[in-house]
Phi, psi and omega in degrees: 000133173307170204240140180225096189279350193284158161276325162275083222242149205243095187329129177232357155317074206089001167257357194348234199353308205275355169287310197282330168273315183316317194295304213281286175001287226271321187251031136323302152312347196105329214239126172359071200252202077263121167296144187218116174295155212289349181281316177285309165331268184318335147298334171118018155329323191262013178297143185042035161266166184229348180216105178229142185263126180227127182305173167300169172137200210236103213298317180297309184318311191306298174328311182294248183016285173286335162065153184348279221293289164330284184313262191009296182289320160319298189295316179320295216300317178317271218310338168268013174157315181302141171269136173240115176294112184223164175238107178044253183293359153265357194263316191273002106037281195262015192268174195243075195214144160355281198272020171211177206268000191048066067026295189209110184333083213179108182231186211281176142265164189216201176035202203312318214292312219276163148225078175316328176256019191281114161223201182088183195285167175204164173274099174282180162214155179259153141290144194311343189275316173256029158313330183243020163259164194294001151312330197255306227288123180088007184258159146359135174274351162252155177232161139252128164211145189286135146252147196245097144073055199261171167281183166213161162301137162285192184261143163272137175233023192266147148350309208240011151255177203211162183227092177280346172193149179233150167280132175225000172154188182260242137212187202258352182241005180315097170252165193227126163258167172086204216282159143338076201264113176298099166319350178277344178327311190270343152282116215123314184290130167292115170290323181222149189216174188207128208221158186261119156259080217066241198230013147230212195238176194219124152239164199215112197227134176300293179301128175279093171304317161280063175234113192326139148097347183252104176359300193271315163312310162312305211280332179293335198281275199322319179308337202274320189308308172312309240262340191245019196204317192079214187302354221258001219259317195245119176229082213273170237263171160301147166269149177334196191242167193261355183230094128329174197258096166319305140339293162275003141339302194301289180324281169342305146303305171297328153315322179281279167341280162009266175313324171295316187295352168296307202255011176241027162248355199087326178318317184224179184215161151296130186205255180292155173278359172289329239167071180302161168274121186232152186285146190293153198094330191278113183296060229237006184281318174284004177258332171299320185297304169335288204301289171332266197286017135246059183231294180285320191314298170298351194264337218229320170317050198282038137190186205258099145291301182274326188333319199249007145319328194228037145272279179313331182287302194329290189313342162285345188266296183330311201273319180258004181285340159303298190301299167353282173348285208285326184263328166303299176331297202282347166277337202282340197254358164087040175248208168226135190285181184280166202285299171331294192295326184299331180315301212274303189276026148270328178328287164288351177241046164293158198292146005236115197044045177257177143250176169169181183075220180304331156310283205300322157303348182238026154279301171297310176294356200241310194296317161288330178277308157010276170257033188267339191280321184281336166297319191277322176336278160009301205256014197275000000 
C-alpha cells in the first residue's frame, strides 16, 4: 500500500475547482495537506491521517466517487478518532440527507428558510457558547468571511451538534442573484456547525474558510489546523517544477483566451480573485474552472507527457467554446441563438445546472491528471 505522510489529507474527487482553492488556501498558510483520491479512501488512504478535508462540489458526485467500501472508511476514520472538515459540498457530505452520508444527525433547510444565491463576504459571529473554541479563540467577535452560493443548515436540535457560528449580516460587497430575496432571512441561521462521532469529530462550514487570499478566514483555518494537528499542522508543500510544460502552457492560454471572450460578451466580470461574478444563467462557475485547472495543470506539469492526452480532451471545448459563449450572450439578451451553438451548449450544460458530453469528459481527465501531478509532486 502507498505511504501518505501528511496528517492531513484532502478529498480530491469532484471538486475540481473547490479541490485546487481548499489545496491553494491551506497551503498558502503553510499548512500541511494532501490530495487523495476517493479510490485510495476506499482502500485504506486514510490509515494514519488525522484530518481529512473535503471541499466543495456537488455532494451526490462525492457520494457516487466513493461508494459503499468509501462512505465506510470515512464513517470508520471519525468514529476512531478522526477529524473531518467539510465545506458547503462537503459540508452537506455529512448531512443526514439524500445525497449525503448521515454523518451527522442534521439535514439542509429548504422552502422559505433558504437563500440559495448569496455570495461573496457576509458578517460571521460565534454564539456566547462558542467563543472559545478555536475558530475563535484570539479572533474579532464578527468575521468576515465569503460564502459561494451555499446551502444551509436546519437549526440542530440535536444533543451532540453544536452551532459554531450564525450569519449576522452583510457587507457592502455581499451579492444576491436569482429572483428578489430578503437577505435577513439568513440572519441568524447557523453557518458552521461541529458535531460528535465516536470518538472523533465533524466540523462543518458553509463559509468558505478555503478561499486563497482571504486574511480573516485563512487565519480561523490555521487555528483549526494548530488546534487538530499540533506541531504536525504546518509542513509547507514542494514548489511546482521551474520549467512547466510548454504545451500545456499553450492550452492553458487558449482557456484563458475563453474566458475573456466570456467577459468581454458581458457574461462575467471580475471581482474577488478566487471567484469573478458572473450573470445568472451565464454558465461562468464552468468556465472558470476550465481556466483555473489548466492553469495548475500547466503550473504543476514539468514536460509534456501528459500534453497530448488532454489536447485531445480539450480540443472539443477549445473549438466550440466562443460559439457556446456567443448562444449563452444571445439567449441572456432574449435573442435567438445561432442553432449549432444552442446545440452543442445543452449538450454540455444540461438542465439542471449539470454537465455532460465533452465538458464532463475534459473536467474529468484535467481534475485526475491533476492529481496524478501534485501526487508525484509530494514524494519527489
Amino acid at each position: 500500500m502507498p505511504t501518505y505522510p501528511a496528517p492531513a489529507r484532502l478529498l480530491w474527487d469532484t471538486g475540481g475547482l473547490w479541490s485546487l482553492m481548499t489545496l491553494e488556501a491551506a497551503w498558502q498558510r503553510g499548512l500541511a495537506l494532501e490530495p487523495i483520491s476517493a479510490a485510495q479512501v476506499a482502500s485504506g488512504g486514510l490509515e494514519g491521517a488525522r484530518l481529512l478535508v473535503v471541499p466543495g462540489g456537488w455532494s451526490s458526485r462525492k457520494k457516487k466517487a466513493l461508494g459503499g467500501q468509501g462512505s465506510q472508511a470515512i464513517s470508520e476514520f471519525i468514529r476512531q478518532g478522526g477529524v473531518y472538515l467539510g465545506f458547503c459540498g462537503g459540508a452537506g457530505l455529512a448531512l443526514s440527507v439524500d445525497d449525503g452520508l448521515g454523518l451527522v444527525p442534521l439535514d439542509r433547510a429548504s422552502g422559505a428558510q433558504r437563500l440559495p444565491g448569496i455570495s461573496g463576504p457576509v458578517m460571521i459571529a460565534p454564539p456566547p457558547e462558542a467563543q472559545a473554541h478555536p475558530l475563535w479563540q484570539q479572533a474579532e467577535p464578527l468575521a468576515s468571511w465569503p460564502v459561494w452560493w451555499p446551502g444551509q443548515f436546519n437549526e440542530p436540535h440535536h444533543p451532540g451538534v453544536t452551532v459554531l457560528a450564525r450569519y449576522h449580516g452583510p457587507t457592502e460587497d455581499m451579492r444576491l442573484s436569482g429572483p428578489p430575496q430578503d437577505p435577513a432571512t439568513l440572519w441568524g441561521q447557523p453557518a458552521v456547525i461541529e458535531a460528535r462521532l465516536g470518538r472523533g469529530r465533524l466540523l462543518l462550514s458553509y463559509p468558505h474558510l478555503d478561499t486563497p487570499g482571504e486574511k480573516a478566514a485563512g487565519l480561523a483555518l490555521e487555528r483549526l489546523w494548530r488546534a487538530w494537528l499540533g506541531p504536525e499542522a504546518q509542513a509547507p508543500p514542494k514548489p511546482p517544477p521551474r520549467t512547466p510544460s510548454p504545451a500545456l502552457g499553450r492550452l492553458a492560454a487558449r482557456c484563458a483566451d475563453l474566458w475573456d471572450q466570456g467577459q468581454a460578451l458581458d457574461l462575467w466580470q471580475p471581482r474577488h480573485p478566487s471567484m469573478p461574478l458572473w450573470q445568472r444563467g451565464a454558465r461562468g462557475l464552468e468556465f472558470w474552472e476550465l481556466a483555473r485547472l489548466s492553469k495548475a495543470l500547466a503550473l504543476w506539469a514539468e514536460d509534456d507527457s501528459a500534453d497530448g492526452e488532454l489536447e485531445a480532451a480539450l480540443e472539443p471545448l477549445l473549438a466550440h467554446g466562443e460559439a457556446v459563449l456567443q448562444a449563452q450572450a444571445d439567449i441572456l439578451a432574449g435573442q435567438e441563438p445561432e442553432a449549432d451553438g444552442a446545440e452543442i451548449l445543452a449538450a454540455w450544460f444540461p438542465r439542471p445546472r449539470r454537465t455532460g458530453g465533452d465538458w464532463a469528459s475534459a473536467r474529468d481527465m484535467m481534475e485526475k491528471a491533476l492529481l496524478r501531478l501534485l501526487w508525484d509532486a509530494s514524494r519527489d
